[in-house]
N, C-alpha and C positions, 0 to 999 in steps of 0.2 A: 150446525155450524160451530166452528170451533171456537168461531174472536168472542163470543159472551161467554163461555168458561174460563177463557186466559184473563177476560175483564177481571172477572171475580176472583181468582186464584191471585191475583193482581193486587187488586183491591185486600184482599186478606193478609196478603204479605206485607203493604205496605202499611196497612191499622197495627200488625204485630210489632215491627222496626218502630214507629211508631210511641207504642206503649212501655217497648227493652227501652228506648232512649229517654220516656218520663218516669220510668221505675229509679233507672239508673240517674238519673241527674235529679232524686226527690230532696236528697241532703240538701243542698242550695238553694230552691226553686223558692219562685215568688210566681203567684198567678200569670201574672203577665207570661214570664218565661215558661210555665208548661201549656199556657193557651198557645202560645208561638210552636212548643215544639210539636204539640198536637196537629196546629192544623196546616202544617207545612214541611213537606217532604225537604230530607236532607237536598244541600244544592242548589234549591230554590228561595227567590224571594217573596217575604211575605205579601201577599196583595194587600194593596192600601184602600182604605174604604170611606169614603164620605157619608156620615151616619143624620140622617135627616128623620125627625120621629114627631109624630104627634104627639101634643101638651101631654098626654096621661103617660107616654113613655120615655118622657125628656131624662126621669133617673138613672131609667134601663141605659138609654144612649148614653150619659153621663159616666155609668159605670163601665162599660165598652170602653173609652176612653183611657179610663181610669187605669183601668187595666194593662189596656197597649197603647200608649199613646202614640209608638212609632206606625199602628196599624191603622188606628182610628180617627177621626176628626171631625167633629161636629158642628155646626153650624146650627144658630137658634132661627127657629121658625115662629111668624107671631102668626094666630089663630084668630079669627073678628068675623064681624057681618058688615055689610055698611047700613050706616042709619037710615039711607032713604030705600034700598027696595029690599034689607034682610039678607039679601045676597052671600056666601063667603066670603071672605075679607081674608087672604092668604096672602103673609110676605115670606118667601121660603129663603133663611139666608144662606149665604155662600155666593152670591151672585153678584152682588155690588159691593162696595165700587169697584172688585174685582171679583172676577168671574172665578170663582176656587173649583167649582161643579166639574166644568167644563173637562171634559178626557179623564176624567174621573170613575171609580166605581163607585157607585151608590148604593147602597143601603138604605129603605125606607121604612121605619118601624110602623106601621099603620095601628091601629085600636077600630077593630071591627064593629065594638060594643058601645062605641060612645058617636 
């Protein structure tokens, strides 16, 4: 079949355009502006992400942020147990008093290690 070769050849054209457009605009550039030009085809708008992270990756998300802040937006998460049965204790913000989550894309940085 033909459509997963035109994928790739695709795919390759557009990583190349790509790279000509962060070569060429490096004089200028601030992180933010070559993470944008990287991962967003000419034309289109950058997807906006709601970045939600466990306690050991809150810098990581903090620095995403940091970076784009037109891309990224964070909401803090508090992490607990309850005292009477040990249970988790998850308040995930973004949700009250208004709901920011909602029709949102999310981002969830987990820590598989902790």
């Amino acid at each position: 079949s033909c459509a997963p070769a035109l994928d790739t050849a695709r795919g390759r054209r557009i990583a190349q355009e790509r790279e000509v457009r962060a070569r060429t605009s490096m004089e200028n550039a601030t992180p933010s502006k070559v993470a944008h030009q990287l991962s967003t085809p000419q034309g289109f708008r950058p997807t906006k992400y709601v970045v939600l992270s466990y306690k050991t990756l809150d810098a990581f998300a903090q620095r995403l942020v940091e970076a784009d802040p037109e891309r990224f937006t964070t909401y803090p998460t508090k992490w607990g147990r309850f005292e009477d049965s040990g249970m988790d204790h998850i308040i995930v913000g973004g949700f009250s008093p208004v709901n920011r989550v909602m029709r949102s894309h999310v981002l969830f940085l987990a820590d598989f290690n902790s």
